[in-house]
C-alpha positions in Angstrom: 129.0 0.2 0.0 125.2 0.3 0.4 123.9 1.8 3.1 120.5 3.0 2.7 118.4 2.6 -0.7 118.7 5.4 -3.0 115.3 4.7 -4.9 112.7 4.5 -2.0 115.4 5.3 1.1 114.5 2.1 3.0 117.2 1.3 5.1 116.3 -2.7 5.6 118.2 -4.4 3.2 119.6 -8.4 2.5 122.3 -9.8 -0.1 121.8 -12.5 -2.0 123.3 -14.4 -5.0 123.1 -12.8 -8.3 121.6 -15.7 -9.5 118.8 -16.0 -12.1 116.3 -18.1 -10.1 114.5 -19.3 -13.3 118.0 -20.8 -14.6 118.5 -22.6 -11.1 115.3 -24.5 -11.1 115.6 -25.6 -15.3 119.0 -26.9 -13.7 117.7 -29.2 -11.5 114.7 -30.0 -13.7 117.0 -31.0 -16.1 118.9 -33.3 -14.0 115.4 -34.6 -12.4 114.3 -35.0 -16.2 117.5 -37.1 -17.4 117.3 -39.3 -14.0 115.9 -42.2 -14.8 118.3 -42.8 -18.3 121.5 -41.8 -16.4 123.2 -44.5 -14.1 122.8 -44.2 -10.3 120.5 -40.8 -11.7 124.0 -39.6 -11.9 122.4 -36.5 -13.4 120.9 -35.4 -10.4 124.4 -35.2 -8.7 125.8 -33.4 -11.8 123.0 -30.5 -11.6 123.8 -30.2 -7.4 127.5 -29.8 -8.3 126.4 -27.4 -11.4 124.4 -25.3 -9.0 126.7 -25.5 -5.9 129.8 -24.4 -8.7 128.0 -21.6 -10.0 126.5 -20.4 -6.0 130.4 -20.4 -5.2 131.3 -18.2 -8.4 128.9 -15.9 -8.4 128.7 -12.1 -6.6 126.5 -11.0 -4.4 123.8 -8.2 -4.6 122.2 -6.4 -2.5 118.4 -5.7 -2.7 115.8 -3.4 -0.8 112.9 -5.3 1.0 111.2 -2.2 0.3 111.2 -1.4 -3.0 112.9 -4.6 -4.2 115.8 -2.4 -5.9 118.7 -4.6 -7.2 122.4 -3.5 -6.4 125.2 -4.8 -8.5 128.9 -3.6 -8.2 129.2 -3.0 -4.5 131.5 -4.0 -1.6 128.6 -6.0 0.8 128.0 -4.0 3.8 128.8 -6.2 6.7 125.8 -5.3 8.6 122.9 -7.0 5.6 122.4 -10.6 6.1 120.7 -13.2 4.0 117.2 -12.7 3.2 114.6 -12.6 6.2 111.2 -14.0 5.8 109.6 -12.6 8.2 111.0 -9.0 7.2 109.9 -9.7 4.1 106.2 -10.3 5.1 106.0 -6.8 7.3 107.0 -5.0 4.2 104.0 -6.8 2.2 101.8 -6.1 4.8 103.0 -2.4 4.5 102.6 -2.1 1.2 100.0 -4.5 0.2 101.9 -6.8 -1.5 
């Protein structure tokens, strides 16, 4: 379990999907693509049950606002949350992201 991160030492961290945000949105631009020659734009169902399928299947990671370390492998520690915008933004501010 992740506690702290062992790059920077930040101890502000959020879990996510291990999902390959690039991949997510060519899903759904595929299905917004194929729309209009699909029946009832079918298509656009199919990628929303595509990307709700593979949200259910895949782990979770943990990452470091701070440092934006990926962790792979790890039971989620029950005290990390989704990702927090506003978090997010003091660390930029911080670091002049």
């Amino acid at each position: 379990m992740v506690d702290r991160c062992p790059a920077c030492g930040g101890g502000q961290l959020y879990v996510q999907r291990d999902f390959n945000q690039k991949m997510g949105l060519a899903v759904v631009v595929a299905g917004a693509v194929l729309a209009p020659f699909t029946p009832y734009y079918a298509s656009l169902f199919v990628a929303a049950l595509v990307d709700a399928s593979l949200y259910a299947l895949l782990p979770e990671i943990t990452i470091c606002y701070r440092c934006q370390a990926h962790f792979r492998g790890f039971t989620r520690n029950p005290a990390h949350q989704a990702f927090d915008l506003h978090t997010a933004e003091q660390y930029e501010v911080k670091t002049g992201r």
